[in-house]
C-alpha positions in Angstrom: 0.0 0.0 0.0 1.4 3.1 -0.7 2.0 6.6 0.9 -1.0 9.2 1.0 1.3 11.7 -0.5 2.5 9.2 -3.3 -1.0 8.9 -4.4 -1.6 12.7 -4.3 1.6 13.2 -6.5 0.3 10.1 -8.9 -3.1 11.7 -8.6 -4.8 8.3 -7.7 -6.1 10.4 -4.2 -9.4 11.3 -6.8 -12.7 9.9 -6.2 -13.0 9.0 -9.8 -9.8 8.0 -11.7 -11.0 9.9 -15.1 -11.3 13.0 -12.3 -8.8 15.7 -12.9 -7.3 18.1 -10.4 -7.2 21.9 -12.4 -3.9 23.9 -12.1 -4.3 26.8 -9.8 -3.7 29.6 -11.2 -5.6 32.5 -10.2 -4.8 36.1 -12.3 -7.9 37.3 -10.9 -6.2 37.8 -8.2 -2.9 38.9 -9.0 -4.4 41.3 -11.2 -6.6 42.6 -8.0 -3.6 42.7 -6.0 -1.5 45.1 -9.0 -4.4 47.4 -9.6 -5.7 48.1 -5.9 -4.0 50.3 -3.4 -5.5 50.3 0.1 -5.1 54.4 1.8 -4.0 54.3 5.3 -5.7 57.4 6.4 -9.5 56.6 5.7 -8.9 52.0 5.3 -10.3 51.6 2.0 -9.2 49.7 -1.1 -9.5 51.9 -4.2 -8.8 51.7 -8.0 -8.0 54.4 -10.6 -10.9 53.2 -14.0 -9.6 54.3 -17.1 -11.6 54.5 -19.6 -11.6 56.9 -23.3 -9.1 58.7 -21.5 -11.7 59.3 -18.5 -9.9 58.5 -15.2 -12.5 57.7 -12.2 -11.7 56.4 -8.8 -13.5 53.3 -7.7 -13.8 52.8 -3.7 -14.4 49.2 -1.9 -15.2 49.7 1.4 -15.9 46.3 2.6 -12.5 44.5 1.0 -9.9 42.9 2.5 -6.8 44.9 2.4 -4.0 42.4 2.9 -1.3 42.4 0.8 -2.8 44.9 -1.5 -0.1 48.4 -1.7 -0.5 51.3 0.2 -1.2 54.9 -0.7 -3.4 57.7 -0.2 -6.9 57.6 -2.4 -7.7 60.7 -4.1 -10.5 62.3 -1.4 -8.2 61.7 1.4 -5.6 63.8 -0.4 -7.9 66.4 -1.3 -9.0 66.7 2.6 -5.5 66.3 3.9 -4.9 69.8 1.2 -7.6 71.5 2.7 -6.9 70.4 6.1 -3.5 72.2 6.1 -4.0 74.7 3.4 -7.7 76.0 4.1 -7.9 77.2 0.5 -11.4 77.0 -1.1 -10.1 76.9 -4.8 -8.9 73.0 -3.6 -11.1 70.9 -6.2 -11.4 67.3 -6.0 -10.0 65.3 -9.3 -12.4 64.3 -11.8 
């Protein structure tokens, strides 16, 4: 009788033996993990859209920000400028 890791790397450790086990690879993620930064100052995950040349920001408040890079999303910057510069011609990116 062999080894349950022997069968796992024969592939005999599937219920049916025509079964096959799928290759994991999942860009979905990657690709959420290059694109998304999570801001420090107000914990969200955010995106820049780019679309015709139109850039929009894109806000997940409910996302798990582990591993994803760090940097401050758009609004926080534009409060953070009017925090320390009081200046009413501030406008937010659009």
């Amino acid at each position: 009788m062999s080894s349950i890791l022997e069968a796992v790397a024969q592939g005999t450790d599937l219920k049916h033996f025509n079964e096959k086990k799928e290759p994991k690879n999942n860009f979905d993620a990657k690709k959420a993990d290059k694109d998304l930064r999570a801001c420090p100052s107000c914990k969200t995950v955010w995106e820049i859209m780019v679309f015709n040349q139109t850039y929009d920001y894109k806000y997940y408040y409910n996302f798990p920000r582990y591993g994803k890079k760090k940097a401050v999303c758009p609004s926080c910057t534009i409060r953070i400028k009017n925090k320390y510069y009081h200046n009413a011609e501030v406008i937010e990116p659009s």
